[in-house]
Backbone as JSON Lines, residues from 0, in Angstrom:
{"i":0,"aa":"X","n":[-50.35,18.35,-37.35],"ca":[-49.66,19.6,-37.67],"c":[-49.42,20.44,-36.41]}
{"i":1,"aa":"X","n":[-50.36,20.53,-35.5],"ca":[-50.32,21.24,-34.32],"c":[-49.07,20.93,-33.29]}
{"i":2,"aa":"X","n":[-49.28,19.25,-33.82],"ca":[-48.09,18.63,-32.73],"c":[-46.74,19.0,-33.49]}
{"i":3,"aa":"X","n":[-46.72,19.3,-34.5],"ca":[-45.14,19.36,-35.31],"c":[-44.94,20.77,-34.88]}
{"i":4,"aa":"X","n":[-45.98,21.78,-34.99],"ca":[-45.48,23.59,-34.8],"c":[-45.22,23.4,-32.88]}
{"i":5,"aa":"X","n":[-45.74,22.06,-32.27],"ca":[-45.51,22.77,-31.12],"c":[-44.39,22.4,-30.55]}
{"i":6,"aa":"X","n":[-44.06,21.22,-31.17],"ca":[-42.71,20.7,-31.23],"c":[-41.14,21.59,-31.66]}
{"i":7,"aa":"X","n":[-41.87,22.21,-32.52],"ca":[-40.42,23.13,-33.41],"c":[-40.19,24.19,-32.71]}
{"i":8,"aa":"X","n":[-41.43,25.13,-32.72],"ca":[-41.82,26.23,-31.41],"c":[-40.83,25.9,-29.88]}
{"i":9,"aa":"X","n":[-41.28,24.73,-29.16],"ca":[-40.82,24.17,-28.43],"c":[-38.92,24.38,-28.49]}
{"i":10,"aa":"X","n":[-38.67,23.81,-29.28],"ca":[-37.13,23.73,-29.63],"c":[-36.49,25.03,-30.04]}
{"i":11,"aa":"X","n":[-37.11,26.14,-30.78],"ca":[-36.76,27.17,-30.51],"c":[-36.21,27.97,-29.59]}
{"i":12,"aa":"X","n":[-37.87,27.96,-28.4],"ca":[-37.34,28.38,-27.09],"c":[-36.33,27.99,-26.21]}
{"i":13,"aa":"X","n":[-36.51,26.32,-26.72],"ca":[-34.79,25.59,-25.55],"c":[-33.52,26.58,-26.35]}
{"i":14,"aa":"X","n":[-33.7,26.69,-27.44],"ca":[-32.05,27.02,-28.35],"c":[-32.26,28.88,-27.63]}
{"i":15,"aa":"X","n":[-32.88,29.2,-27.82],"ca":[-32.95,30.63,-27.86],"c":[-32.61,31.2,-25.93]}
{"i":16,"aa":"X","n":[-33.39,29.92,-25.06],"ca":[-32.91,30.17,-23.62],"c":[-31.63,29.68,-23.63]}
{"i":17,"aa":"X","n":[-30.87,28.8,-24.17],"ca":[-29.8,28.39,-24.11],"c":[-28.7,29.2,-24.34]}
{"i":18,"aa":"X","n":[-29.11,29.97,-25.59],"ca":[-27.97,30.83,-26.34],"c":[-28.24,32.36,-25.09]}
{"i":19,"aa":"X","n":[-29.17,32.75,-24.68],"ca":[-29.39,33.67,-23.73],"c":[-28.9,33.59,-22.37]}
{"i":20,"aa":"X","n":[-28.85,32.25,-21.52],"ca":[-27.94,31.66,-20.76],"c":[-26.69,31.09,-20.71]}
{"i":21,"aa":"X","n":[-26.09,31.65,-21.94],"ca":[-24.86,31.07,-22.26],"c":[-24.05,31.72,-21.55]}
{"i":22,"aa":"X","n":[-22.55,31.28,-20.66],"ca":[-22.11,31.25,-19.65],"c":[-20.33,31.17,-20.17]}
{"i":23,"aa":"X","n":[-19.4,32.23,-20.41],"ca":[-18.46,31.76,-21.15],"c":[-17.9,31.59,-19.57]}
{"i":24,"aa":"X","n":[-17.54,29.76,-19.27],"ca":[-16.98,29.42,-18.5],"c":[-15.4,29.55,-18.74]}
{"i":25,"aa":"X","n":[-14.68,30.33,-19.43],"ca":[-13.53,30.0,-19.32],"c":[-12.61,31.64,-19.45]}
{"i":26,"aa":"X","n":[-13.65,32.38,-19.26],"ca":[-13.86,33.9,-18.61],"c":[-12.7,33.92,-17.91]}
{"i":27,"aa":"X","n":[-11.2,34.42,-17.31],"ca":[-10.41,34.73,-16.38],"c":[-10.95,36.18,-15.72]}
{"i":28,"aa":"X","n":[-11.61,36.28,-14.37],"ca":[-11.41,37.07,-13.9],"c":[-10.31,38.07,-13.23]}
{"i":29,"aa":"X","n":[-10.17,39.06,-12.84],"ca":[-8.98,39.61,-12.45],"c":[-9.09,40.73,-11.48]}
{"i":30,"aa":"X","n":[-10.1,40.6,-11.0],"ca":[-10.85,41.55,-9.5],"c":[-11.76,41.2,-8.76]}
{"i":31,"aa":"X","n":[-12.01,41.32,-7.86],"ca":[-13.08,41.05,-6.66],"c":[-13.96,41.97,-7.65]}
{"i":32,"aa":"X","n":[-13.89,43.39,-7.75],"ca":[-15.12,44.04,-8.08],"c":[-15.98,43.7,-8.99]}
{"i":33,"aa":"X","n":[-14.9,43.4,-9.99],"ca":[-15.87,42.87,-11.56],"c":[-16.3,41.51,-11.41]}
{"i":34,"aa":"X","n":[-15.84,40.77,-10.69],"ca":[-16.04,39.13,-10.41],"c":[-17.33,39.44,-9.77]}
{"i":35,"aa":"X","n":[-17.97,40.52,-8.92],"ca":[-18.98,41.15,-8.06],"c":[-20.23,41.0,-8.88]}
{"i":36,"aa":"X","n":[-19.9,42.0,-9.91],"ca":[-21.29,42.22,-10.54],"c":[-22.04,40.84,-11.06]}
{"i":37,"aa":"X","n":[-21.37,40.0,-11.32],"ca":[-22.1,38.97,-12.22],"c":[-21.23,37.38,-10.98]}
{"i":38,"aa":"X","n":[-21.64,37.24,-9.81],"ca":[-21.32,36.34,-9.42],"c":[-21.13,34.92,-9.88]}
{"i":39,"aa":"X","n":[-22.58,34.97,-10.36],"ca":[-23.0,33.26,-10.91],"c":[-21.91,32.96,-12.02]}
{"i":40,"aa":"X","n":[-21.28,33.23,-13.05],"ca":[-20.74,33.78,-13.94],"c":[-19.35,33.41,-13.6]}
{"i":41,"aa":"X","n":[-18.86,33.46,-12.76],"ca":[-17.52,33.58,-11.86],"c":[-16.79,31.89,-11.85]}
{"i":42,"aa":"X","n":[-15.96,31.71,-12.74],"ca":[-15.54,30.39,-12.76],"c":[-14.32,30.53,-12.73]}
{"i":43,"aa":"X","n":[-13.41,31.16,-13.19],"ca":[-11.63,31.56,-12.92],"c":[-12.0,32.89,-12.49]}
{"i":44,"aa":"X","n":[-10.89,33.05,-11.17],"ca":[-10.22,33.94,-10.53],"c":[-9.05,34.06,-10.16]}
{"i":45,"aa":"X","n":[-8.21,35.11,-11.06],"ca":[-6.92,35.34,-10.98],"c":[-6.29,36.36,-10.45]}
{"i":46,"aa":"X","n":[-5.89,36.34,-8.85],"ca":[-5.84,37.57,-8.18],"c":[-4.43,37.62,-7.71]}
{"i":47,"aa":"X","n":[-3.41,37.61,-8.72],"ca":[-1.96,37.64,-7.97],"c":[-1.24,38.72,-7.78]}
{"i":48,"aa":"X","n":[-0.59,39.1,-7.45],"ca":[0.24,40.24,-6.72],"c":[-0.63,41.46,-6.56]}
{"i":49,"aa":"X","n":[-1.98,41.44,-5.77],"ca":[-2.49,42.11,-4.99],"c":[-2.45,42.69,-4.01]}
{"i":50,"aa":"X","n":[-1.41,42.27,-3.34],"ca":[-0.42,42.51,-1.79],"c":[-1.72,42.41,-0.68]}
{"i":51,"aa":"X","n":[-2.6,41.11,-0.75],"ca":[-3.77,40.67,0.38],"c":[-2.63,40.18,1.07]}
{"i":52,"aa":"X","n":[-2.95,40.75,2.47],"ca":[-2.59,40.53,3.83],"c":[-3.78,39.29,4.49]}
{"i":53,"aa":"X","n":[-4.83,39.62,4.29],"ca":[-5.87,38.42,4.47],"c":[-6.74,38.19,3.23]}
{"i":54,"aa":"X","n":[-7.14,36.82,2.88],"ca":[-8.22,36.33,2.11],"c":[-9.1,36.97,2.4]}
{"i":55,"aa":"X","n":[-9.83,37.64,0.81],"ca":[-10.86,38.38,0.68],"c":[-11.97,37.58,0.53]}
{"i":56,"aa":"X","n":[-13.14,37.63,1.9],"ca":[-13.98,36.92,2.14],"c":[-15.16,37.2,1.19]}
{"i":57,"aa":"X","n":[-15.06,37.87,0.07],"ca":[-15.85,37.96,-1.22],"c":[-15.88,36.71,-1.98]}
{"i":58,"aa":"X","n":[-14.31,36.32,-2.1],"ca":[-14.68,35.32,-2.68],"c":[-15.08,34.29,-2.63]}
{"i":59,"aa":"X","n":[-15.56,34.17,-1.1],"ca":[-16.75,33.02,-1.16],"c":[-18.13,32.98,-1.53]}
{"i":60,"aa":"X","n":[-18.54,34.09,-2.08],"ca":[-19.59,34.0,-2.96],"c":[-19.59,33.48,-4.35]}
{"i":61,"aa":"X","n":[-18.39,32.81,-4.85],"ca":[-18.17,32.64,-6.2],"c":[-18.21,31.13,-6.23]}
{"i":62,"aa":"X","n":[-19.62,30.33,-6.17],"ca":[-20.37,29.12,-6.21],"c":[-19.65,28.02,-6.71]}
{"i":63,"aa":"X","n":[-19.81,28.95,-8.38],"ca":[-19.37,28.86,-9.19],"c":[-17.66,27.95,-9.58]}
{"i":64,"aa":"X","n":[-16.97,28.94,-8.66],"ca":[-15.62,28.91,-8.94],"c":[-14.47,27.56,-9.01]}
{"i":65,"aa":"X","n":[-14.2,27.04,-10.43],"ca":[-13.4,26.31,-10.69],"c":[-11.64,26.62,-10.21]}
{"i":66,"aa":"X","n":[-11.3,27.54,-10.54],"ca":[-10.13,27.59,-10.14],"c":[-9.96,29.23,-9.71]}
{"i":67,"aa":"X","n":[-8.98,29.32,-8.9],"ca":[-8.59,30.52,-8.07],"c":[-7.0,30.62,-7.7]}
{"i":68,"aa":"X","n":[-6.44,31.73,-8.03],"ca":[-5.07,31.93,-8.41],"c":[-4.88,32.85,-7.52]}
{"i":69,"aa":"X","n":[-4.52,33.14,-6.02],"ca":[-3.68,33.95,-5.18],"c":[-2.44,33.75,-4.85]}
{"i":70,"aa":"X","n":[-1.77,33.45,-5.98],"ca":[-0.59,33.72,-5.95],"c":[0.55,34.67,-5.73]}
{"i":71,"aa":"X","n":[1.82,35.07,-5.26],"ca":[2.16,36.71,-5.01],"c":[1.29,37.24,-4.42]}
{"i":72,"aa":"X","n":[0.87,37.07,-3.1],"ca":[0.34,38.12,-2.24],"c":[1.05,38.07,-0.92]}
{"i":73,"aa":"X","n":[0.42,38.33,0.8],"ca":[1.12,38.17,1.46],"c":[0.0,37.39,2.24]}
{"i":74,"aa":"X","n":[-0.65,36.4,1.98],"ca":[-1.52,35.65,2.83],"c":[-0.69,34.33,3.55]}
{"i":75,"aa":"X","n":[-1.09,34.59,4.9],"ca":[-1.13,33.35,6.03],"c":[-1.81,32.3,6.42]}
{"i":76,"aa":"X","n":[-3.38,32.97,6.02],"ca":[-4.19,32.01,6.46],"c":[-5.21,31.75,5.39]}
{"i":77,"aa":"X","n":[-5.8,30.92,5.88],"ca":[-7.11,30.72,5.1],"c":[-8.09,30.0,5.98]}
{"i":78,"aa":"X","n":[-9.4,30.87,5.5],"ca":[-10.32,30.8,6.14],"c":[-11.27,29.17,6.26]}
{"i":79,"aa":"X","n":[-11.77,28.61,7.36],"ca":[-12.04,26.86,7.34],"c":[-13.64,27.43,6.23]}
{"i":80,"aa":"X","n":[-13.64,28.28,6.14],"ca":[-15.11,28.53,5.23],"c":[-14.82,28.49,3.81]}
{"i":81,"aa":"X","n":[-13.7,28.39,3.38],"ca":[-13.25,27.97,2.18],"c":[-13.69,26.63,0.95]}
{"i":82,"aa":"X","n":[-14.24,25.97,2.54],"ca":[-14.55,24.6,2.12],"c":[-16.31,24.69,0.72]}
{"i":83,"aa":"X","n":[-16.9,25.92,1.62],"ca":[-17.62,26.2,0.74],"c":[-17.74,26.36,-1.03]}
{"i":84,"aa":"X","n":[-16.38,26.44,-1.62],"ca":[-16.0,26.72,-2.43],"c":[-16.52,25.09,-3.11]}
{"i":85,"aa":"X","n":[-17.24,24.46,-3.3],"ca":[-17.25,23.2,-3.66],"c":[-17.2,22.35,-4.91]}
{"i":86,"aa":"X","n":[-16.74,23.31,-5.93],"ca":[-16.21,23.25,-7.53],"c":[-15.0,23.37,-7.62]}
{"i":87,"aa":"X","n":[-14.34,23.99,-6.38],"ca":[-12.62,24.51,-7.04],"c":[-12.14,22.88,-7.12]}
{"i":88,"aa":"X","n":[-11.18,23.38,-8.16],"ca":[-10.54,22.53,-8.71],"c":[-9.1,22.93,-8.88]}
{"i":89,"aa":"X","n":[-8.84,24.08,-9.03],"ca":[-7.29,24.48,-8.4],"c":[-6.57,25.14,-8.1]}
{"i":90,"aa":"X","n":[-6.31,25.52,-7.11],"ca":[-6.16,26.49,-6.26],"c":[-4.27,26.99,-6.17]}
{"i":91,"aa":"X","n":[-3.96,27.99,-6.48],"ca":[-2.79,28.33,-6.35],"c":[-2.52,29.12,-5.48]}
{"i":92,"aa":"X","n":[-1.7,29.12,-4.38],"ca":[-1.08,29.83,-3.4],"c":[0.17,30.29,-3.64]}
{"i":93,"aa":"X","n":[1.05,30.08,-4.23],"ca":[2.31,30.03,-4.23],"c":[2.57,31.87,-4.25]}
{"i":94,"aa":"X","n":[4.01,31.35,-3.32],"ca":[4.64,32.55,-3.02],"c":[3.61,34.0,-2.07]}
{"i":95,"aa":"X","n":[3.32,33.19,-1.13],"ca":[2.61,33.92,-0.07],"c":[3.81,33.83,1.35]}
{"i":96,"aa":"X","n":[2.9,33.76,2.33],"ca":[4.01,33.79,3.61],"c":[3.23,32.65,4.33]}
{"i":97,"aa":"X","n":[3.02,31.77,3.74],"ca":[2.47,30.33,4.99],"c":[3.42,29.33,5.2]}
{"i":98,"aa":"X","n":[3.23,29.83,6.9],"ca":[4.51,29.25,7.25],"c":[3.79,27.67,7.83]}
{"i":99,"aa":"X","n":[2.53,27.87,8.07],"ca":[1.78,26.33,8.57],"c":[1.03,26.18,7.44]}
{"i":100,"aa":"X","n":[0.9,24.78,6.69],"ca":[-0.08,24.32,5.59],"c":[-1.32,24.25,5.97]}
{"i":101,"aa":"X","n":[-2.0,24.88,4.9],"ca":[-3.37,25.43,6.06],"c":[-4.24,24.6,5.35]}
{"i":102,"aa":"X","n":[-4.66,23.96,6.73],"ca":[-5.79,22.64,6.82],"c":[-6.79,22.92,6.09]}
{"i":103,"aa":"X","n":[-7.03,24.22,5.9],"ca":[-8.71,24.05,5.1],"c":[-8.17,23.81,4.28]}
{"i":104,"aa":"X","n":[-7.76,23.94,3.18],"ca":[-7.34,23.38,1.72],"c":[-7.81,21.52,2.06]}
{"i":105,"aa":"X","n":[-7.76,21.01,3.23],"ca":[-7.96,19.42,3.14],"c":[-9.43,19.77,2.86]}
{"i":106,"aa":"X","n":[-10.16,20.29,2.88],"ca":[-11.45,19.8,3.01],"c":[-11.98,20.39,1.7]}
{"i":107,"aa":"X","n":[-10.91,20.64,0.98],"ca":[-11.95,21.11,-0.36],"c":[-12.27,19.79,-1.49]}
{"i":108,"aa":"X","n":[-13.3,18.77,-1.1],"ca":[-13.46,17.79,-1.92],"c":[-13.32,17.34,-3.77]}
{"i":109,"aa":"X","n":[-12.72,18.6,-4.47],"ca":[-12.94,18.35,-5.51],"c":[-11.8,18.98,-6.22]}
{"i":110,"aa":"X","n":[-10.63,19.06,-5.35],"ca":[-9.39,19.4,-5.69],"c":[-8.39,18.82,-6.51]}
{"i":111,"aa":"X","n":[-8.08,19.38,-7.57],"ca":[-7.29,18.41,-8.44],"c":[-5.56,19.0,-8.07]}
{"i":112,"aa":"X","n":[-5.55,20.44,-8.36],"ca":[-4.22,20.99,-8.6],"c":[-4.49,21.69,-7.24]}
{"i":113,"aa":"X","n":[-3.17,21.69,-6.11],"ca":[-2.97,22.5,-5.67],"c":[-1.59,23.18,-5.21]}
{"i":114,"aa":"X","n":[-1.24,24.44,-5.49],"ca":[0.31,24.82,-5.34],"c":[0.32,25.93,-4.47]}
{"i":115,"aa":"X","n":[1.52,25.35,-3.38],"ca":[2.0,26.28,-2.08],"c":[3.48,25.76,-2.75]}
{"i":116,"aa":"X","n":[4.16,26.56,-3.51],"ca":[5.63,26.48,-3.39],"c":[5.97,27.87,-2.94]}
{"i":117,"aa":"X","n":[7.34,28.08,-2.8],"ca":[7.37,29.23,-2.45],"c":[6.74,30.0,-1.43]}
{"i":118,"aa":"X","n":[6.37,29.03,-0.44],"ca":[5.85,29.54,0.99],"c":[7.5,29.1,1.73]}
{"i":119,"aa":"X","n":[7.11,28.78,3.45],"ca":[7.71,28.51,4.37],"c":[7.37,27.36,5.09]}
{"i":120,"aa":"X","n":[6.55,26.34,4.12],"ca":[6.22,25.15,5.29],"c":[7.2,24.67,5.54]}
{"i":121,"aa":"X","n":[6.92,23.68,7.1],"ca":[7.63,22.73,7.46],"c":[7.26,21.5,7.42]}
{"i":122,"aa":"X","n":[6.05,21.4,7.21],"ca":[4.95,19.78,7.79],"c":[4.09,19.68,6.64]}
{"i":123,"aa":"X","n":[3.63,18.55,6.24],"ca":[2.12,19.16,5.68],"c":[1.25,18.13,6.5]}
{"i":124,"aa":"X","n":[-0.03,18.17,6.48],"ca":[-0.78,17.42,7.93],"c":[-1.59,16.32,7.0]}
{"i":125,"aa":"X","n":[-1.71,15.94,8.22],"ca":[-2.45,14.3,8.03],"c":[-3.64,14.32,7.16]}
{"i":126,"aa":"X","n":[-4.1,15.55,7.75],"ca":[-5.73,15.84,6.38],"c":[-5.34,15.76,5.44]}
{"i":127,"aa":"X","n":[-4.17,15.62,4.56],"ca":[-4.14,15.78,3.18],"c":[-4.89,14.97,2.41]}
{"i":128,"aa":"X","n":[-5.1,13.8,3.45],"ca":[-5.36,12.34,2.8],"c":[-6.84,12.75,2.19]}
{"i":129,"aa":"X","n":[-7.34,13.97,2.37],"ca":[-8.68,13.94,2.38],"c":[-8.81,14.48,0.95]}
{"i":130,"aa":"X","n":[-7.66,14.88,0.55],"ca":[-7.6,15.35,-0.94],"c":[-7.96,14.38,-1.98]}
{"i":131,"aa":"X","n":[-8.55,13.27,-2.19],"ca":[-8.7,12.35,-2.83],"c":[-8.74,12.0,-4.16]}
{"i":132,"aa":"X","n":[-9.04,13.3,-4.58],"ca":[-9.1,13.6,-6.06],"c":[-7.72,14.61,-6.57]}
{"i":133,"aa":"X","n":[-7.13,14.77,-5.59],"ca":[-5.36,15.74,-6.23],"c":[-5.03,14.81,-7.08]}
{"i":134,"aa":"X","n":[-4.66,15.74,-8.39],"ca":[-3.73,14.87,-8.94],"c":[-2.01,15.59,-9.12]}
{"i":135,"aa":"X","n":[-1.97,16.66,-9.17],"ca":[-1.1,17.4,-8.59],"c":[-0.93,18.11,-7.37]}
{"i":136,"aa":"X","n":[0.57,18.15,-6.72],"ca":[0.77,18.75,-5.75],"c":[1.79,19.7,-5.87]}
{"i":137,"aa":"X","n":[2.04,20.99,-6.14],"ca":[3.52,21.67,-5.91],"c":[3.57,22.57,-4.68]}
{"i":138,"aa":"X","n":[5.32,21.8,-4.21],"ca":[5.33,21.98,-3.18],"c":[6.65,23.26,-3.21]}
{"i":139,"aa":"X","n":[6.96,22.98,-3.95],"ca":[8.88,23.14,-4.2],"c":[9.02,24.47,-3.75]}
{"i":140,"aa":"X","n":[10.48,24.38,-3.39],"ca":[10.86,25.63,-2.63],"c":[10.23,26.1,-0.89]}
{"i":141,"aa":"X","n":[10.08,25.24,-0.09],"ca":[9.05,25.16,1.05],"c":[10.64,24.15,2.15]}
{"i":142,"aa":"X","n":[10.27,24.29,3.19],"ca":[11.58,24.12,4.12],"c":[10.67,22.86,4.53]}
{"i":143,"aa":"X","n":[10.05,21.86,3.93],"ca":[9.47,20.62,4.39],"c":[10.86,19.23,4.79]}
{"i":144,"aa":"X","n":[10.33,18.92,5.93],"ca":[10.97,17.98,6.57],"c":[10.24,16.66,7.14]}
{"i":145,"aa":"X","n":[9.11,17.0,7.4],"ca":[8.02,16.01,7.62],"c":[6.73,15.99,6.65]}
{"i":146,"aa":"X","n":[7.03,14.27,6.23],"ca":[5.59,13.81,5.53],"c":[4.99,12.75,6.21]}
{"i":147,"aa":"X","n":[3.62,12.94,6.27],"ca":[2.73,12.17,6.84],"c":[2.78,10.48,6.04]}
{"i":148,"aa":"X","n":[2.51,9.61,6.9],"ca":[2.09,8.18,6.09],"c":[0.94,8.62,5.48]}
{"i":149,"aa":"X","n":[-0.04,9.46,5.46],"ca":[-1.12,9.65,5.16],"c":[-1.13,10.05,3.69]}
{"i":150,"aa":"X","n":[-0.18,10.33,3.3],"ca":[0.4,10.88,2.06],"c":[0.04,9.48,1.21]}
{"i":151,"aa":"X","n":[0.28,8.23,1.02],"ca":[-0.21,7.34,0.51],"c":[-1.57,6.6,-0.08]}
{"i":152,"aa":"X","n":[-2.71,7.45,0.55],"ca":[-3.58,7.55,0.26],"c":[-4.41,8.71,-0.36]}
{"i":153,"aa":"X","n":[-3.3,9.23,-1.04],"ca":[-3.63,10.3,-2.56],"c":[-3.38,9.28,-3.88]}
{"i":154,"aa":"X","n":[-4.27,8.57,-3.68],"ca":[-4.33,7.58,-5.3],"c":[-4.6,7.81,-6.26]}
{"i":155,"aa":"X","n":[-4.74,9.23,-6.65],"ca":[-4.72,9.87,-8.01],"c":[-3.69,10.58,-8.4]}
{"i":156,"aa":"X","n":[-2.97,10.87,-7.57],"ca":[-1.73,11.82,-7.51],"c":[-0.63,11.5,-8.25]}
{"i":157,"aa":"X","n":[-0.72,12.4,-9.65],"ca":[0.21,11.94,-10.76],"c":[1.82,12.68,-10.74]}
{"i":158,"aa":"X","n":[1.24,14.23,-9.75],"ca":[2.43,14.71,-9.94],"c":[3.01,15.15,-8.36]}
{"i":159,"aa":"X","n":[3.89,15.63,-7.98],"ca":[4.39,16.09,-7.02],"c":[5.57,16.84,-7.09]}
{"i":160,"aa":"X","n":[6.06,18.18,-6.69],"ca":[6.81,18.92,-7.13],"c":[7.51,19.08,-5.78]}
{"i":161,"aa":"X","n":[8.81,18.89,-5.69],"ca":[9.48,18.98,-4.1],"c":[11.42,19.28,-4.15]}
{"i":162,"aa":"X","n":[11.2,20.24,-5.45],"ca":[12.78,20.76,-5.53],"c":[12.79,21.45,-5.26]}
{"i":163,"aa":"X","n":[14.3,21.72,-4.54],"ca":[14.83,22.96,-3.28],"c":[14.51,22.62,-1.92]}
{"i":164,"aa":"X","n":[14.12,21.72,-1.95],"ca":[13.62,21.19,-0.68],"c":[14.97,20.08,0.23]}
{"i":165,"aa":"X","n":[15.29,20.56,0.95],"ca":[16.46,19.63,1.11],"c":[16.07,18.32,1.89]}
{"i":166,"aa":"X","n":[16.11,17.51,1.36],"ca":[15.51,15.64,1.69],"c":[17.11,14.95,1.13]}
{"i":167,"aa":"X","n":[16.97,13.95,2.82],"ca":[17.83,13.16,2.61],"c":[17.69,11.74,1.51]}
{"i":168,"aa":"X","n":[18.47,10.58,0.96],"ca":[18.48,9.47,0.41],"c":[17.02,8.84,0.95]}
{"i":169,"aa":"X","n":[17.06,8.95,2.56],"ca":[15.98,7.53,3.44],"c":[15.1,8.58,3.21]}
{"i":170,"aa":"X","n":[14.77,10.07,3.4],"ca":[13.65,10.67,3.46],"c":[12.84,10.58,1.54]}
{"i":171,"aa":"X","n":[13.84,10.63,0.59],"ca":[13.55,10.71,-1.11],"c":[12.79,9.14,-1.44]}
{"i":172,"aa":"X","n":[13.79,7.94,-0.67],"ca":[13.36,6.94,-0.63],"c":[11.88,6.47,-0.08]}
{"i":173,"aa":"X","n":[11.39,7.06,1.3],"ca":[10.38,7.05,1.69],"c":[9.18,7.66,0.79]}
{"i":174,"aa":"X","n":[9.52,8.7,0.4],"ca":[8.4,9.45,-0.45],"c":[7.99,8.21,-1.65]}
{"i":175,"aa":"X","n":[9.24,7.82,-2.25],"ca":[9.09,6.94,-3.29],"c":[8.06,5.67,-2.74]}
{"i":176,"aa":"X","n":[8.12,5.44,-1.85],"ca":[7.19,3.77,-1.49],"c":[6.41,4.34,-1.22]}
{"i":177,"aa":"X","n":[6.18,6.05,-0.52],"ca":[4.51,6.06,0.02],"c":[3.99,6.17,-1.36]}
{"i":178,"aa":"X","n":[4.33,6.72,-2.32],"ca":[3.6,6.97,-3.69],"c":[4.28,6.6,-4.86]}
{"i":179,"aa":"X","n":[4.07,4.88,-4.64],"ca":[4.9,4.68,-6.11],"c":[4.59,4.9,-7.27]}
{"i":180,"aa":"X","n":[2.96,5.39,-7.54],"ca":[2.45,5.83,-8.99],"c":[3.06,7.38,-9.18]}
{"i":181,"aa":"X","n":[3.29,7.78,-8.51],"ca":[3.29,9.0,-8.54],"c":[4.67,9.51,-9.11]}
{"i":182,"aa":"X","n":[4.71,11.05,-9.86],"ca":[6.09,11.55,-10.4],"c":[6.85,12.44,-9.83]}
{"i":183,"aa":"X","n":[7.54,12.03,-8.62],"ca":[8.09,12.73,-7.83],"c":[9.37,13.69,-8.11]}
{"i":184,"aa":"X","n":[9.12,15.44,-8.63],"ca":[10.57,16.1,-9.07],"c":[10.86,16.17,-7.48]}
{"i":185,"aa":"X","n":[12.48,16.05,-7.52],"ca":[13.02,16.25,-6.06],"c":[14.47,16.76,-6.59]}
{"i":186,"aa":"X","n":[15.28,17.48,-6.11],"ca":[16.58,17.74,-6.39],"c":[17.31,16.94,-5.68]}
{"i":187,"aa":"X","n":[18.79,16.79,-5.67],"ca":[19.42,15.96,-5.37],"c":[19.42,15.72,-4.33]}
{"i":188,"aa":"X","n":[19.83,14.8,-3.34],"ca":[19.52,14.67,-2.07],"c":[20.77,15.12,-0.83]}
{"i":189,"aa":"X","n":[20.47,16.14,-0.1],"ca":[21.59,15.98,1.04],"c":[22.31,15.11,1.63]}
{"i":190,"aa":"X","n":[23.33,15.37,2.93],"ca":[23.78,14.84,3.56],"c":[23.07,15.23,5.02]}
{"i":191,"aa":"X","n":[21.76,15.48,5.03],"ca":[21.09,16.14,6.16],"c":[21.03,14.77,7.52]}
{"i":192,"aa":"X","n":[20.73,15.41,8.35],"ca":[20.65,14.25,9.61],"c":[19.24,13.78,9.79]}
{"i":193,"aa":"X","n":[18.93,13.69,8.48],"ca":[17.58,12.67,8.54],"c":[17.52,11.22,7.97]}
């Protein structure tokens, strides 16, 4: 009998710490401040048209953080301490002012979605390859002219977004063999001198 009350007792306390530690992961935050008080807690962050001139180095306290939305602001850079972030999973930039694709984004190991459209790239760099787990990429609307061979070794990469982007026949064609699994939107192709 002792062993059955200590057993039930027992299971109580797991249900009762459980329901007391319960964690609504799917919470959208929408400020640095309030994202503040309860860090651990912090799994979406949605901070768009904030008008950040630089990444707010707060939010690398957010351990936690699955996905992060700075979208509509006026950010350039990003910080190589980003990498810390080691849960994000997808990260939106779009419609900032990056005019260079910024390398830390390669080193975030657990990246599925990531979107810079509506920037100013020209290149994207060889680290991408390090994205291993992207399965989306949007790029579209970005003045890209150079892709890495390295681009071929995103073997999860289901989607890719690259309209408005002006790519010639041999440049649309190339994309196609580096990633033949992949679903490449592209708009029609120029008469460019590539």
């Amino acid at each position: 009998m002792r062993v059955f009350l200590f057993i039930a007792l027992s299971l109580n306390l797991a249900i009762l710490s459980a329901q007391n530690l319960k964690i609504d992961s799917t919470k959208v935050f929408k400020s640095i401040s309030e994202a503040l008080e309860k860090p651990e807690e912090v799994f979406h962050l949605k901070l768009t048209r904030k008008r950040f001139k630089e990444f707010p180095n707060e939010i690398l306290q957010f351990q936690n953080l699955i996905s992060l939305d700075l979208s509509k602001n006026k950010l350039s850079y990003l910080p190589y301490e980003i990498d810390s972030l080691k849960n994000l999973r997808v990260l939106k930039l779009n419609k900032n002012k990056f005019n260079v694709f910024p390398k830390a984004v390669c080193n975030l190991d657990s990246l599925k979605e990531l979107g810079l459209n509506n920037n100013s790239l020209t290149k994207i760099p060889k680290e991408i390859q390090r994205l291993s787990f992207l399965e989306y990429l949007d790029l579209w609307s970005n003045e890209l002219d150079d892709f890495p061979d390295e681009l071929k070794n995103l073997k999860n990469l289901k989607k890719m977004d690259l309209r408005l982007i002006q790519l010639s026949d041999t440049q649309q064609q190339r994309l196609i063999e580096l990633l033949p699994d992949t679903k490449i939107y592209m708009s029609n192709s120029c008469d460019c001198a590539n």
